[in-house]
C-alpha positions as CSV (number, residue, x, y, z in Angstrom):
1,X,77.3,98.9,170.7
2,X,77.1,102.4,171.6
3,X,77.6,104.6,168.6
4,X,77.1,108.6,168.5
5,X,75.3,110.2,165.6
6,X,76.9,113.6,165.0
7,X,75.1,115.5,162.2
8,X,76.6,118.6,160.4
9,X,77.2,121.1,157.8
10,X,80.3,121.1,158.7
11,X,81.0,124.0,156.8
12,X,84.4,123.9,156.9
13,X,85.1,121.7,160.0
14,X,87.2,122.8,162.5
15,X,88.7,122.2,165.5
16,X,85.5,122.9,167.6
17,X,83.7,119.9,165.9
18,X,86.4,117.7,166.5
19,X,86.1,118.8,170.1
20,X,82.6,118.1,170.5
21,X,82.7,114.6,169.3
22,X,85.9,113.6,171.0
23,X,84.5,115.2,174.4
24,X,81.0,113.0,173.4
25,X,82.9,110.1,173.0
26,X,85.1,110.0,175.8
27,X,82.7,111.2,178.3
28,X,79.5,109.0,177.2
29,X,81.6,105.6,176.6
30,X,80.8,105.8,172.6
31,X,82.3,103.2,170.9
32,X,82.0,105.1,167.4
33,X,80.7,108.6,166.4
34,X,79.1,108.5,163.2
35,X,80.0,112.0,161.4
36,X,76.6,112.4,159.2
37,X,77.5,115.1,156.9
38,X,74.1,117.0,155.8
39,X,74.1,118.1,152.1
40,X,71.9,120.8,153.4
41,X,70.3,122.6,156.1
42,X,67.2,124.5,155.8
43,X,68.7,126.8,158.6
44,X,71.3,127.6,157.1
45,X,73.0,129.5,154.2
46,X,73.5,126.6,151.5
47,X,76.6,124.9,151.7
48,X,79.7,124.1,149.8
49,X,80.2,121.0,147.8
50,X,79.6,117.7,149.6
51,X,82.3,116.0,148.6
52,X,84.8,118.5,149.6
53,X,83.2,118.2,152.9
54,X,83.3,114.6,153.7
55,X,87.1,114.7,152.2
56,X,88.0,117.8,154.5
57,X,85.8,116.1,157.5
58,X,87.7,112.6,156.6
59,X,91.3,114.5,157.0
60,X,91.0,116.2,160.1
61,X,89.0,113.1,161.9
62,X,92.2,110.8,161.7
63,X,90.5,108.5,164.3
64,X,89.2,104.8,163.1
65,X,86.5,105.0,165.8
66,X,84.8,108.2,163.9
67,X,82.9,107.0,160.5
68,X,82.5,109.9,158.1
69,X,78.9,109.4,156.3
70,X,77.6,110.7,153.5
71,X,74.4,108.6,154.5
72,X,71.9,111.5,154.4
73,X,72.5,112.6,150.4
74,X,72.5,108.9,149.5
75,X,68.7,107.7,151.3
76,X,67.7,111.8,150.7
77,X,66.9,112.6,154.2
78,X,66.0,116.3,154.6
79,X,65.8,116.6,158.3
80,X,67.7,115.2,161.4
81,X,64.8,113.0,162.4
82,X,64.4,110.8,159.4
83,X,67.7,109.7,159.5
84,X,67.7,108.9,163.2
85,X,64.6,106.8,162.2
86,X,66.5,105.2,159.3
87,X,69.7,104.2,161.5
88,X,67.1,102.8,164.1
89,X,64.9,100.7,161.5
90,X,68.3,99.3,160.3
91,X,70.3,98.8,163.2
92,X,67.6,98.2,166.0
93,X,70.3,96.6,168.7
94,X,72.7,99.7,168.5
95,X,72.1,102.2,171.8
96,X,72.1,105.5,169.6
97,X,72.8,109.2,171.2
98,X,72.8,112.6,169.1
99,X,75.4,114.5,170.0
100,X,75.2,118.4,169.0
101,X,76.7,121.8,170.4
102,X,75.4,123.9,172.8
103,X,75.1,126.3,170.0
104,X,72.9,123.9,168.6
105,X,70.8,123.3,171.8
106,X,69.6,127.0,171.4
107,X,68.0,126.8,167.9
108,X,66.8,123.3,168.1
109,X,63.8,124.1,168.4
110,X,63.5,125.2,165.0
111,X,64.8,121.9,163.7
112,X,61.6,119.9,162.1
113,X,60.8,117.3,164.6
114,X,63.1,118.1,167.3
115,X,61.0,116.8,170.0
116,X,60.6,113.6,168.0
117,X,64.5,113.5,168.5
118,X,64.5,113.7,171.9
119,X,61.9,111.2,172.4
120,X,63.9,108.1,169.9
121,X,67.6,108.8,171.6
122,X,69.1,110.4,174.4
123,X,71.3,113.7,173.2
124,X,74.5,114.6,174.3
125,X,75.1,118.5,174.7
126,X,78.8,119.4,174.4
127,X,79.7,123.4,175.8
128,X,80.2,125.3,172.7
129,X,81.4,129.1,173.8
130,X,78.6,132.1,173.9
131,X,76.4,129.4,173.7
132,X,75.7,127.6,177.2
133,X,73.4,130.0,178.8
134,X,71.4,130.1,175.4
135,X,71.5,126.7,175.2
136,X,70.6,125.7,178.8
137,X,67.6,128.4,178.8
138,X,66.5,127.4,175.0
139,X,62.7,126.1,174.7
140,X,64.3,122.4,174.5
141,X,66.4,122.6,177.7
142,X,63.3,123.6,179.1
143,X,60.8,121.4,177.7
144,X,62.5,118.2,178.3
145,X,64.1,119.8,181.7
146,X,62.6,116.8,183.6
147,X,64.9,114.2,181.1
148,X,68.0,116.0,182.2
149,X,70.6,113.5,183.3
150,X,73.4,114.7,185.7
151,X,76.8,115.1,183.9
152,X,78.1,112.3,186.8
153,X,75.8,109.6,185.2
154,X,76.6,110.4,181.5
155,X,78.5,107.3,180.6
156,X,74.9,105.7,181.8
157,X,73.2,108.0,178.9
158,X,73.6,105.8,175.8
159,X,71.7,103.0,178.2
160,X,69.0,105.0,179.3
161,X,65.5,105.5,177.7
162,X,64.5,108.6,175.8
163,X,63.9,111.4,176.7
164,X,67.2,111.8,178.1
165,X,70.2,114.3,177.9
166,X,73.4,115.6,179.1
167,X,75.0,119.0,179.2
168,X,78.8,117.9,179.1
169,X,80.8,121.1,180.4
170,X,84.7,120.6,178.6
171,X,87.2,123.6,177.9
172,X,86.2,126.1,175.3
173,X,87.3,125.6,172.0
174,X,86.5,129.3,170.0
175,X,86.5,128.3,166.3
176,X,83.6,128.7,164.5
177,X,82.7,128.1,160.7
178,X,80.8,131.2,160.4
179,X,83.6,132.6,161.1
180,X,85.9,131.4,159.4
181,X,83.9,131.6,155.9
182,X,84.1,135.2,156.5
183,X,87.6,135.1,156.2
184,X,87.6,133.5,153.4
185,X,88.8,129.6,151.3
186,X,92.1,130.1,152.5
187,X,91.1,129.9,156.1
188,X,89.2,127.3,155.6
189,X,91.5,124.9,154.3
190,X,90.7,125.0,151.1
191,X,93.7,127.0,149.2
192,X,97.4,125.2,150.0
């Protein structure tokens, strides 16, 4: 089984998530993507309830091939890499691939572990706007250059052996959940 693992704030999801794991899934041959929504992220401003964000995440998925997961707050994994590590230990004949953002690509870096991740899965990049040149020139891109799988052989990725990683290039989808908590709950979904 090839299954994506798609970590998040998710903070409110939009319709940008939704393209990155749909692109991830159709491009890479996925036969689930695993939504693994993060009660926290050091990186980031603290977020809002959990359970309002797996419900919100659970109603705009719509798609039985996409498990929502509350998996991190319930074994108290802090960071990205102990939960790959977790999924791994428990389901060792599943071909696992992170999928993340190109946003994401640029400040991954900074994530504790990161080149721990790249060395247990392969990673799926998916274009995220004002974020591909970033991305493609961050200190991971370049570090793990030599791992970078052409975007024709990315249904191979979820077979191949770490390091490993595709840039997926897909239409542009603008929303952005920084942007739309500035605007406020009833942007976000929250206020009917």
């Amino acid at each position: 089984m090839r299954v994506g693992l798609y970590g998040g704030s998710f903070n409110p999801v939009h319709e940008g998530h939704l393209q990155v794991a749909r692109t991830a899934k159709a491009r890479l041959g996925l036969d689930k993507v695993i939504w693994l929504v993060t009660p926290g992220n050091p990186l980031k401003e603290p977020p809002t309830d959990l359970d309002a964000r797996l419900k919100a995440v659970e109603s705009r998925v719509a798609d039985p091939s996409m498990i929502v997961s509350g998996l991190e707050a319930r074994t108290a994994s802090r960071f990205s890499l102990d939960t790959v590590r977790i999924l791994k230990a428990h389901y060792p004949g599943v071909r696992f691939v992170w999928i993340m953002g190109a946003d994401n690509l640029a400040g991954f870096h900074r994530w504790r572990g990161w080149s721990e991740i790249m060395r247990q899965v392969p990673v799926a990049i998916v274009a995220r706007p004002g974020a591909m040149l970033s991305g493609l020139s961050s200190p991971a891109a370049r570090r793990f250059a030599h791992a970078r799988v052409p975007v024709s052989r990315a249904k191979r990725l979820p077979l191949m052996a770490p390091p490993a990683w595709v840039f997926l290039p897909t239409p542009l989808n603008f929303a952005s959940s920084t942007a739309l908590r500035s605007q406020g709950p009833r942007s976000q979904g929250l206020v009917r």
